[in-house]
C-alpha positions in Angstrom: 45.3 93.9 235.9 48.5 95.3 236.4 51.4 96.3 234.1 54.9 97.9 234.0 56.1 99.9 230.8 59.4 99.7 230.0 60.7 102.2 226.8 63.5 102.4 224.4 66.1 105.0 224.8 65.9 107.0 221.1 64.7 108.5 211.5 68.5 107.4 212.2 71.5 108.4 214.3 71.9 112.1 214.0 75.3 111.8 213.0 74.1 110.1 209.8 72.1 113.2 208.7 75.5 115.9 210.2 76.6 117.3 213.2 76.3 121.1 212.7 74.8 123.0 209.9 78.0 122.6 207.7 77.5 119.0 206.8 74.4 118.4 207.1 74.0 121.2 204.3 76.1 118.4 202.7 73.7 115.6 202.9 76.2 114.4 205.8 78.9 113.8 202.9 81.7 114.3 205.6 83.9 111.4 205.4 86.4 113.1 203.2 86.2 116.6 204.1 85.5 117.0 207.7 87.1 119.3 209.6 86.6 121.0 212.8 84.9 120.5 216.2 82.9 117.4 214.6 85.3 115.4 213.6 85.2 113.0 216.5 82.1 111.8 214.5 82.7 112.6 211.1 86.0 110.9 210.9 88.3 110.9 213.8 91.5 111.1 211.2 90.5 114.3 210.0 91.4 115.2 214.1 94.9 115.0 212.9 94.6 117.3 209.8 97.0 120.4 210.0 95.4 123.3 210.6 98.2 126.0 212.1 95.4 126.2 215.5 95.2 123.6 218.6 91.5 124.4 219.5 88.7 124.0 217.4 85.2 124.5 218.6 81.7 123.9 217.8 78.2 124.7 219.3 75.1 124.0 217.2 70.9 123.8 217.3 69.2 121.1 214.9 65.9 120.5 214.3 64.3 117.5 212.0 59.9 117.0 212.3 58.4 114.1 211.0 54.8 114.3 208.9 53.9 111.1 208.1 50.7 110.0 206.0 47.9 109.4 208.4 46.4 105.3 208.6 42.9 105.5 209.3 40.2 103.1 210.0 42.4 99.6 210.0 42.1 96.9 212.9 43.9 97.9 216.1 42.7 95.2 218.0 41.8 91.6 216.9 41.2 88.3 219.0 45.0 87.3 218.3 46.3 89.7 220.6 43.3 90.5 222.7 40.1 88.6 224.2 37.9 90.2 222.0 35.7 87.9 220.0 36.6 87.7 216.2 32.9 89.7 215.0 34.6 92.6 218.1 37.7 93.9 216.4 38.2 97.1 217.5 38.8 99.8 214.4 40.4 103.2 214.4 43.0 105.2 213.8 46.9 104.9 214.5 48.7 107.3 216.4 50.7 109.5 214.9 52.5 112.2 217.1 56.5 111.3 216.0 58.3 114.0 218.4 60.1 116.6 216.9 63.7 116.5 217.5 65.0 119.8 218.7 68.5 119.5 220.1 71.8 121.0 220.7 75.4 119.2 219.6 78.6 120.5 220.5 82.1 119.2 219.7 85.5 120.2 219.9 89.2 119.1 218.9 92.4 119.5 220.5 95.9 119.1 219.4 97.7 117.3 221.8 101.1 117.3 221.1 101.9 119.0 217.9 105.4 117.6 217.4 104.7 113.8 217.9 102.8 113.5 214.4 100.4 116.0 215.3 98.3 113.7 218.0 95.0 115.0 218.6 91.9 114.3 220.3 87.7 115.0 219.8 84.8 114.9 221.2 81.2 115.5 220.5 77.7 115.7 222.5 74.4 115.8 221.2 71.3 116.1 223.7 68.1 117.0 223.2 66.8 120.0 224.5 63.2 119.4 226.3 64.4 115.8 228.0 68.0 114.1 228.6 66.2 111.3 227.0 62.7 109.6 225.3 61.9 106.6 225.6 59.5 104.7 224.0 59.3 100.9 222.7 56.7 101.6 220.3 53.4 99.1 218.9 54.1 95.2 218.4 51.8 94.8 215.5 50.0 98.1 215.3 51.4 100.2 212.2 54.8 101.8 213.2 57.9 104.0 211.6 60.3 102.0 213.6 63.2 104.1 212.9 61.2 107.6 213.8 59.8 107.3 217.5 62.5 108.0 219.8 66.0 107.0 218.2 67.2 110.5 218.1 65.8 111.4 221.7 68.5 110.6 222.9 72.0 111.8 223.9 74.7 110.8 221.7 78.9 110.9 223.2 81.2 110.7 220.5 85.3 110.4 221.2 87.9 110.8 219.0 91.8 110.1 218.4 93.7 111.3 215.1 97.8 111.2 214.2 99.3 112.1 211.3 100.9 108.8 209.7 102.5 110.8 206.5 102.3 114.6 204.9 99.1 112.9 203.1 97.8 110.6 205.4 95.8 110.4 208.7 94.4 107.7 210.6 91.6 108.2 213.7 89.9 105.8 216.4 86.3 107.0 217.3 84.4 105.1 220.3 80.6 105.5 220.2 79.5 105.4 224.0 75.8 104.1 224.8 74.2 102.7 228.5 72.4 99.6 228.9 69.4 99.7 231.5 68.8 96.5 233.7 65.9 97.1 236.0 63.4 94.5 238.4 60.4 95.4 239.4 57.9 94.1 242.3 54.0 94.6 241.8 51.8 93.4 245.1 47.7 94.5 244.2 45.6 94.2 247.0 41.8 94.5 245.5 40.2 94.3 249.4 39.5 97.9 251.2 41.9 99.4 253.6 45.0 97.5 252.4 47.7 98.3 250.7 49.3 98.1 247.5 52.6 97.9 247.1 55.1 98.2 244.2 58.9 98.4 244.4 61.3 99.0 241.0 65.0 99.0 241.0 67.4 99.8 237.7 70.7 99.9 237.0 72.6 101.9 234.0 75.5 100.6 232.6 77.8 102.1 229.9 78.5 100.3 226.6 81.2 101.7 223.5 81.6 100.4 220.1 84.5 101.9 218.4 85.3 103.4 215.0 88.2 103.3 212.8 88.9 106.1 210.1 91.6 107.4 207.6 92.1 110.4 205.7 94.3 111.0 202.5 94.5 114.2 201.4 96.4 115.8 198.6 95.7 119.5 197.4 93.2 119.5 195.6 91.6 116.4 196.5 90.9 114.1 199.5 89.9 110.2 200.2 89.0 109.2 203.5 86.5 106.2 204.8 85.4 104.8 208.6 84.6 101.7 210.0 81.9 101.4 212.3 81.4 98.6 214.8 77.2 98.1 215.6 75.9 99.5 219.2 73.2 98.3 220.3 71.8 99.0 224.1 69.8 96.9 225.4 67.0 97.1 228.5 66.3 93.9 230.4 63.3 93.6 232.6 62.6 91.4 235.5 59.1 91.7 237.1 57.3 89.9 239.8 54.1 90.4 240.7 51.4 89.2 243.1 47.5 89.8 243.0 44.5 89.3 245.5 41.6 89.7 243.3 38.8 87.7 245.8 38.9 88.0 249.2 41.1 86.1 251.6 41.7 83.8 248.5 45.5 83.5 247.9 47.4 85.8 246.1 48.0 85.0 242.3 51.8 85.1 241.7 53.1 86.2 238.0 57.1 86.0 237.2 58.5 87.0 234.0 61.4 88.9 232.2 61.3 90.9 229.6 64.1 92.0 227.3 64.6 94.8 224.6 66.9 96.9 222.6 66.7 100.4 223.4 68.0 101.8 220.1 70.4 100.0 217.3 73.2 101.5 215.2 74.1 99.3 212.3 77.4 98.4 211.3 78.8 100.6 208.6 81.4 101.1 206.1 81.0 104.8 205.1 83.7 105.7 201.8 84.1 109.5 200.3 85.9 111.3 197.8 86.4 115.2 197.5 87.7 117.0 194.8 88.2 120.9 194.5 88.0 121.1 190.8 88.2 125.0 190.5 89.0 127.3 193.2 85.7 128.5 193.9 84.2 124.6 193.2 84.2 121.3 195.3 82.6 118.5 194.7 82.0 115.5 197.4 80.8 111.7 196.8 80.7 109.6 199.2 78.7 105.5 199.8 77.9 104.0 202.8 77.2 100.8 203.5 74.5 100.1 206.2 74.5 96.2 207.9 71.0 96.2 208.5 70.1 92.5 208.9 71.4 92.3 212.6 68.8 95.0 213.2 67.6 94.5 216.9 63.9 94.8 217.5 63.3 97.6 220.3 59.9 95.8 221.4 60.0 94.6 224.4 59.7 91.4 224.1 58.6 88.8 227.3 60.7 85.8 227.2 59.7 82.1 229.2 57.9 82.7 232.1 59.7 80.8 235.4 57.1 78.2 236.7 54.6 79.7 238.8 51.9 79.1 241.0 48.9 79.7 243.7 48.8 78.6 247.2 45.9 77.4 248.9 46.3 78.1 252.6 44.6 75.3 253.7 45.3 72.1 251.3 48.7 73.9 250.7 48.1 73.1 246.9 50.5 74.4 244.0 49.2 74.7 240.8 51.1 76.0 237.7 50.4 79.2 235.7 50.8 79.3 232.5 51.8 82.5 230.7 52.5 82.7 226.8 55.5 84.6 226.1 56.0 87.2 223.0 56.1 86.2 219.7 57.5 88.9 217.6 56.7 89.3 214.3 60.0 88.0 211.7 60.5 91.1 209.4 62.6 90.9 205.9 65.8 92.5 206.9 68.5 93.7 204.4 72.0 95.7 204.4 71.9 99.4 202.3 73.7 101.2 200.6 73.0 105.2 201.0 74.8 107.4 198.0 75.4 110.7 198.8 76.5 113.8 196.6 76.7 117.2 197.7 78.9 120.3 196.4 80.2 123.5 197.4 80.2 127.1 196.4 83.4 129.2 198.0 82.6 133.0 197.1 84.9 135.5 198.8 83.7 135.2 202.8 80.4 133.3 201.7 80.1 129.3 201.2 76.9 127.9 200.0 75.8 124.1 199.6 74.0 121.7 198.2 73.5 117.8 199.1 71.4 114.9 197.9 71.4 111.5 199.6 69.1 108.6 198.6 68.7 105.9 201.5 66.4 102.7 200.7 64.3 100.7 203.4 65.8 98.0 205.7 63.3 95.9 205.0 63.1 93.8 201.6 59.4 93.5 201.4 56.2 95.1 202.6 54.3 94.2 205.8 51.1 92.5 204.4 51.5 89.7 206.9 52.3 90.2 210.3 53.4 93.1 212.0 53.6 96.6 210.8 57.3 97.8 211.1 57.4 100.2 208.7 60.7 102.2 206.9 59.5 103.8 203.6 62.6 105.0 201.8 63.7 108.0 201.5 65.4 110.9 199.3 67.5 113.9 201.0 67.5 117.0 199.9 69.9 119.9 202.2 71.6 123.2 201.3 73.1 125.6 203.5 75.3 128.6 203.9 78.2 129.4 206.3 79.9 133.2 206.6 83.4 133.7 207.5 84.1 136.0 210.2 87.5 137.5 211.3 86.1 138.6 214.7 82.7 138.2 216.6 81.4 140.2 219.5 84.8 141.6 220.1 86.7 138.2 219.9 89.8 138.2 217.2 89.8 134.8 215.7 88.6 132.8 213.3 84.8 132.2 213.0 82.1 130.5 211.0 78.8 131.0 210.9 76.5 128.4 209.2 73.1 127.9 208.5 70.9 124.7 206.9 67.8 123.6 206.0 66.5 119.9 205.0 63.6 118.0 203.6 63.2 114.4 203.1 60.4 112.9 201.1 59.4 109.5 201.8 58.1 107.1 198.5 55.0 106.1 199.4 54.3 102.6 200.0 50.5 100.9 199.3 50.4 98.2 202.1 47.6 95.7 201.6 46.8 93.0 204.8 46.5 89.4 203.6 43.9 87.5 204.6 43.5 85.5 208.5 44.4 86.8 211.9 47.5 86.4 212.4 47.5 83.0 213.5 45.8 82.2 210.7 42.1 82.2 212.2 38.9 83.4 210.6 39.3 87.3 210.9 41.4 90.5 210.3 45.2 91.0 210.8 46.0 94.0 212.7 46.4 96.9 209.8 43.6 95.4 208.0 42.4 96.0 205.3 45.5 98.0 204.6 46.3 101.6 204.1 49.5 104.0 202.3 53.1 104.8 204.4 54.8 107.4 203.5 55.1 111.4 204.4 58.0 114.1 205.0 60.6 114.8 207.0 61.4 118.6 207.7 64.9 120.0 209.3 67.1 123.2 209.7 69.5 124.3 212.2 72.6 126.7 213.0 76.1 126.4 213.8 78.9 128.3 214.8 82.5 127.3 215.0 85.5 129.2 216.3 89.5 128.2 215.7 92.2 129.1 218.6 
């Protein structure tokens, strides 16, 4: 037997949670107020935002850890995806072990040319700080948090352009940059001793963008702003050939396939937010986004039509066909979200301190108690956080901010219960059977520090 694995590139996007302690202390309400070395992300229009300084900076640590509900004792193995007999199902446990994600994001903004409406541009980096990059398909029909494996194990590039349209009005153009992996790989087993085995894998990495649009009215005491954002997807594509001598001088057994999967997916979104300063020690921020969820590409990797292939008998010369059955993917209930957010602000002399809620439902409409697992409980935000204004640090005259966050999001619990049948409606158990609870927490905090030149 031979194999290749092949993993996805990866909760959500981290932007969707806050770049840098300040909004994510906000629930990631930062459509309508963002400011600073974020922006690129936030909303590129808020790049063009008057601000008397033409370099902002921002360096950051964030850290969000998973604890999900353990599923014990379900089928993990049946004689649908196996060739185990039906009376041999294999029982256990599920794995559990969700990295952590512990990460640094940095971002900055630069005016441009202050006289022609205040042009400015952004950027901002996330990578995590133990790999450049995780990757990890995940289970086809074995229980998994789809969203939680390895989506934010990944590096995240963010680009930003802002103007000034009016004294109220700014309008941005973000571009979301991602990589697409194509790779081929060659497999020759030898099984006889004193002969080699040889395998051979080439890949290639190729940059994909999706871009964002975003404006900004603000007014003194209050502000309105909204982005646009175009889905990203990248994708992996796997061609693999492989040969097998199992028996002697018997001919090789030849195997051809391809394989395709998406390494993460960012939905399309419409994200809309209001902020009002209703005292001046007091603001409040709302803000809704709208999450297309129902073009959600699977990251399993997923093996397509095998090409026609076949043994060779040296000496009839006799071709006969191999048949291979490609994947069949379980078809999940897929529906578009929308995530309210509210968060509010506390200005006390040098001190800020914040609160957010966010509430963000499942992408799926209905429970897995066919086939496949997929799982997304929903879940409810909860953040607050503290930044310091500084005048100087470590010697440096100019304008700092220190801030500080924690997080916690509690997933509802969901009973799933297995219906009857393998999955191919046979005699038997579906994998998950005979059902267990989803659910758990997620944990969070990180620091920040921006600086204004």
């Amino acid at each position: 037997m031979c194999s290749v694995t092949l993993s996805r590139i990866g909760l959500a996007n981290l932007g969707e949670v806050g770049f840098g302690s300040r909004l994510s202390s906000l629930a990631g309400a930062g459509v309508s107020w963002s400011q600073g070395g974020y922006s690129a992300y936030s909303n590129p229009a808020a790049l063009a935002l008057p601000s008397g300084k033409r370099v902002q900076f921002s360096y950051g640590w964030q850290w969000m850890d998973p604890r999900f509900k353990p599923i014990e004792n379900v089928t993990l193995e049946n004689s649908y995806t196996s060739d185990r007999a039906i009376s041999d199902d294999r029982i256990g446990n599920v794995n559990e072990d969700y990295r952590s994600v512990l990460g640094q994001a940095i971002g900055a903004a630069f005016v441009l040319n202050p006289e022609w409406r205040n042009l400015s541009a952004g950027i901002t980096l996330y990578s995590p700080f133990d790999q450049l990059g995780f990757t990890d398909t995940g289970e086809t029909y074995i229980p998994e948090y789809v969203l939680y494996r390895a989506r934010n194990q990944r590096p995240q590039i963010e680009l930003g352009l802002g103007l000034q349209a009016t004294d109220q009005l700014q309008f941005g153009l973000g571009l979301h940059v991602a990589f697409g992996i194509s790779a081929n790989g060659t497999v020759f087993l030898q099984a006889e001793d004193g002969k080699p085995s040889t395998m051979r894998v080439t890949a290639s990495i190729k940059p994909k963008a999706s871009p964002s649009l975003g404006w900004l009215w603000k007014e003194e005491t209050w502000s309105l702003g909204q982005v646009l954002r175009l889905p990203n997807a990248a994708s992996s594509e796997l061609t693999f050939n492989s040969s097998a001598r199992a028996f002697g001088n018997l001919a090789a057994l030849d195997i051809r396939f391809s394989a395709l999967s998406s390494l993460f997916y960012d939905p399309a979104s419409l994200e809309t937010g209001w902020s009002w300063q209703y005292s001046p020690v007091h603001r409040l921020l709302l803000q809704l986004d709208f999450q297309a969820w129902r073009s959600f590409q699977s990251p399993l990797l997923t093996i397509r039509e095998p090409e026609d292939t076949c043994t060779i008998d040296p000496g009839g010369g006799s071709c006969s066909n191999l048949i291979v059955s490609p994947s069949y993917p379980p078809a999940y209930p897929l529906q578009n979200i929308l995530i309210p957010r509210i968060a509010q602000e506390w200005s006390l002399r040098r001190l800020n301190v914040r609160a957010g809620y966010g509430y963000r439902p499942s992408i799926f409409s209905a429970l897995p108690t066919g086939t496949g697992n997929y799982l997304d409980p929903p879940r409810h935000m909860v953040s607050l956080g503290a930044g310091w204004r500084l005048e100087e640090l470590l010697g440096i005259q100019a304008p700092f901010e220190l801030d500080v966050h924690v997080l916690f999001h509690q997933l509802v619990t969901q009973k799933i219960e297995k219906t009857p049948t393998t999955e191919a409606g046979d005699p038997g158990t579906k994998i998950g059977a005979p059902g267990y609870s989803a659910g758990g927490q997620v944990w969070g905090g990180g620091i920040s520090l921006s600086m204004a030149l």
